[in-house]
N, C-alpha and C positions, 0 to 999 in steps of 0.2 A: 504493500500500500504506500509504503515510504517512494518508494521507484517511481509512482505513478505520481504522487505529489511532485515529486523535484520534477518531472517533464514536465508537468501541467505547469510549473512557474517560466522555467523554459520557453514551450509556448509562450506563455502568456510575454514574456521579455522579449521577444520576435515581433511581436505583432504591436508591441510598446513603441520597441527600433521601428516599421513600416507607417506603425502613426506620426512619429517623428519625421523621417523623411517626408511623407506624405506632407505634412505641413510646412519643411523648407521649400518643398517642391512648389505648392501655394503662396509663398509668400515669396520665392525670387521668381519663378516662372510664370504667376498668373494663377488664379481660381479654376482654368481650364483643364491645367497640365495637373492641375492638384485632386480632381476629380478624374480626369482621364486616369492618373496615377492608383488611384483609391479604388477604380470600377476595375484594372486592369490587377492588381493584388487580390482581390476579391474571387475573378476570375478565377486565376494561377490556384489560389487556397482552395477552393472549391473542389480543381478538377486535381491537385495534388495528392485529396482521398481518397481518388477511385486509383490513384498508381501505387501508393502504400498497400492498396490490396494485395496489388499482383506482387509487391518485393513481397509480404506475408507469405503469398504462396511460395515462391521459389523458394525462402526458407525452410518452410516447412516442407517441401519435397525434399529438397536434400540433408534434413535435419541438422542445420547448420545449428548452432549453441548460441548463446544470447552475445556473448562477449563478441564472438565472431561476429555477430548481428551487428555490432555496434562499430566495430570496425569499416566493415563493406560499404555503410551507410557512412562512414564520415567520410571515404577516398571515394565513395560515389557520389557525394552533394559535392566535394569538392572537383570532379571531375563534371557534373554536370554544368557547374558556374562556369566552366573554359567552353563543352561545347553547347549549350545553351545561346551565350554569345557569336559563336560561330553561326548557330542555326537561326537567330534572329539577324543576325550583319546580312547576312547572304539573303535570309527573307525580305530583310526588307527592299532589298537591290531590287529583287526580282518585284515586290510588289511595284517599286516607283518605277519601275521601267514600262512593266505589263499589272497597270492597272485593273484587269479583268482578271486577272489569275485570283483577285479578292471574293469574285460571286464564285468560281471552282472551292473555293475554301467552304464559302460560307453555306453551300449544297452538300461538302465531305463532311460537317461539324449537324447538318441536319441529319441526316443519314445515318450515324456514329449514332445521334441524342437517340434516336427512330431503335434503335439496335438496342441500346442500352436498358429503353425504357420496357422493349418488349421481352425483356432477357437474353437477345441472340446474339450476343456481344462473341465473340470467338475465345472457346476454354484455350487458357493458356497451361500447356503442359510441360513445365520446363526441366521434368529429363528428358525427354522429347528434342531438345530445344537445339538446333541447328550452330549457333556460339556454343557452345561447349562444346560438341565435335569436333567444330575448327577448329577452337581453340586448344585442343587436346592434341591437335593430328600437328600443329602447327609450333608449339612449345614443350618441350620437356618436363611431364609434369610425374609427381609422383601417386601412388595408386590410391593413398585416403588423405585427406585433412589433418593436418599438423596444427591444432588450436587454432590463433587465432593469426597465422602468418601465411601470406602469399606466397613464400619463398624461403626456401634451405637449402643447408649443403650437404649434398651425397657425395660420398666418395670421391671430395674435395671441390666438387661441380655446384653452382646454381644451379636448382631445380625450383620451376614453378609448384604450388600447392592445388588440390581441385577449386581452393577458395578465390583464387586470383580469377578462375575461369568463371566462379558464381559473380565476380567484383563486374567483370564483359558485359554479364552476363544483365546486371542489372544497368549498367551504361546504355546498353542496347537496349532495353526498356524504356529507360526514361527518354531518347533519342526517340523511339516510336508514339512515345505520348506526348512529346512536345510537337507531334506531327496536328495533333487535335490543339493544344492548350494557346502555342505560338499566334496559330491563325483567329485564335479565341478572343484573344489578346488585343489584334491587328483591329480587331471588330469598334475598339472605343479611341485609339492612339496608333500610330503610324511612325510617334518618334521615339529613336534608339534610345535614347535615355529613360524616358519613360517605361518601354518596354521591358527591357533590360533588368534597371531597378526592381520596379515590381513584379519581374519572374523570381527574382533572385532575393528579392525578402521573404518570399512564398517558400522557396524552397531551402531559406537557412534553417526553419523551423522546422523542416521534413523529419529529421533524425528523433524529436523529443515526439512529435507529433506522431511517428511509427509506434514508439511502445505505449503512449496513450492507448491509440488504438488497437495494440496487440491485444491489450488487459480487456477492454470495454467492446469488442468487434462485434459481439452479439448487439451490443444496445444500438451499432450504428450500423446495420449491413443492410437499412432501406435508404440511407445515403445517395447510391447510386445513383436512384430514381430521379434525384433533384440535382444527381450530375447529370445524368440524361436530360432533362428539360434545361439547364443553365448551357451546353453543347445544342441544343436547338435552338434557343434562344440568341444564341451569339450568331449562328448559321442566318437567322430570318433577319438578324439587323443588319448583316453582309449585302443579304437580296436583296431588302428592301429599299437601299438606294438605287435600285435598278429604277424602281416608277417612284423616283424621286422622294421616297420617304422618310427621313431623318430620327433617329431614336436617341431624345440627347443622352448624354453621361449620365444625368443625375438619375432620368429614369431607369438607367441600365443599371445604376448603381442598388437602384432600390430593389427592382426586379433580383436581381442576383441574390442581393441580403436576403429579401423575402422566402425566396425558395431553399439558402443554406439553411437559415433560422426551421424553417416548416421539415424539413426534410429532416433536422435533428430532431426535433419533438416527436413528427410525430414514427421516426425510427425508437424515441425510446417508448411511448406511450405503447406503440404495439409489441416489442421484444417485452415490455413489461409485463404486458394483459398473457402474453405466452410463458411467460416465467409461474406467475399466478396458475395458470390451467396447465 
């Protein structure tokens, strides 16, 4: 219980720091960038919980140990902050260049919510998982998990661990969710700064915010559903500048809030009434 205390402050110290930016952001930048900043954090935090699922799963298929947990998660938030940036510099190139590439986004983020919300989202089965194979065929690695370390020495040699290949393993994860969350993003702000920042205060908190949800996953696993409709939602405010519709920040802001806020309740209200019966 103590564990789950100390993240919960964590969190909460995360999202202290993004109010703080959030409001130099507002007061050098304008009230625009400060709301775009806050609707586009919002965003990232949202669909951040439906990707903590899938690290859950892969730990638990491979029954990686907590320590090790705690490891993978801190060299993969810090490897997502390098390609993160990559993935938004090069997006946004290609949005300013090919302005239309934005309605393609915002039709793949309907589609995705459409999937999500009917359950047909794709099981991910990651001993299955096409990164580990390469990565096995392609590195020297040895045949079980050595704690909590990527790498030892055999017979005087570096040898990679199976953990370095779960670390790929989840890189490549977060690289396919920022394929939905990025364009998510684009939906309220266009500029690198902004986008950037508010991906990357969303995801400093990912580490504390996992073993929250490790301990509590039952009370929050109708989540999803309101990451599904917040992924529709970003997609129809994409489109709707097509017949000139305009959806400002503040209501995208509220919309978002509204649906995380409902989507916890009423995920505890019902794992509750089921705890009861």
């Amino acid at each position: 219980m103590n564990e789950i205390k100390h993240a919960i402050k964590w969190v909460c110290f995360w999202m202290a720091m993004a109010a703080l930016c959030c409001t130099a952001v507002w007061m050098f930048m304008g009230s625009k960038s400060g709301l775009e900043f806050a609707a586009g954090y919002l965003i990232e935090l949202s669909l951040s919980v439906d990707n903590l699922f899938v690290f859950m799963s892969i730990f638990m298929a491979f029954g990686i140990k907590e320590e090790a947990q705690h490891r993978v998660l801190s060299w993969g938030i810090m490897g997502a902050i390098v390609l993160r940036f990559l993935f938004i510099f090069f997006g946004l190139k290609i949005v300013t260049s090919f302005g239309w590439i934005l309605y393609i986004f915002g039709a793949i983020l309907i589609i995705n919510g459409i999937k999500m919300l009917a359950g047909k989202e794709e099981e991910i089965k990651p001993q299955d998982s096409r990164i580990i194979k390469i990565v096995g065929k392609i590195l020297p690695m040895t045949e079980g998990f050595k704690g909590k370390k990527f790498m030892v020495r055999v017979k005087g040699r570096r040898v990679f661990t199976p953990l370095f290949a779960i670390l790929c393993l989840v890189e490549c994860s977060d690289i396919i969710f920022a394929i939905d969350s990025v364009p998510a993003v684009f939906s309220v702000s266009t500029n690198l700064l902004i986008v950037y920042t508010s991906n990357i205060f969303a995801i400093l908190g990912l580490r504390q915010m996992y073993f929250v949800l490790e301990h509590l996953q039952e009370r929050f696993q109708y989540v999803k559903y309101g990451v599904g409709i917040i992924l529709m939602f970003t997609g129809i405010k994409l489109l709707a500048v097509i017949i000139g519709l305009h959806i400002s920040t503040v209501l995208s802001i509220c919309i978002i809030f509204f649906v995380i806020i409902w989507s916890v309740i009423l995920s505890m209200l019902i794992s509750g009434r089921q705890n009861r019966t």
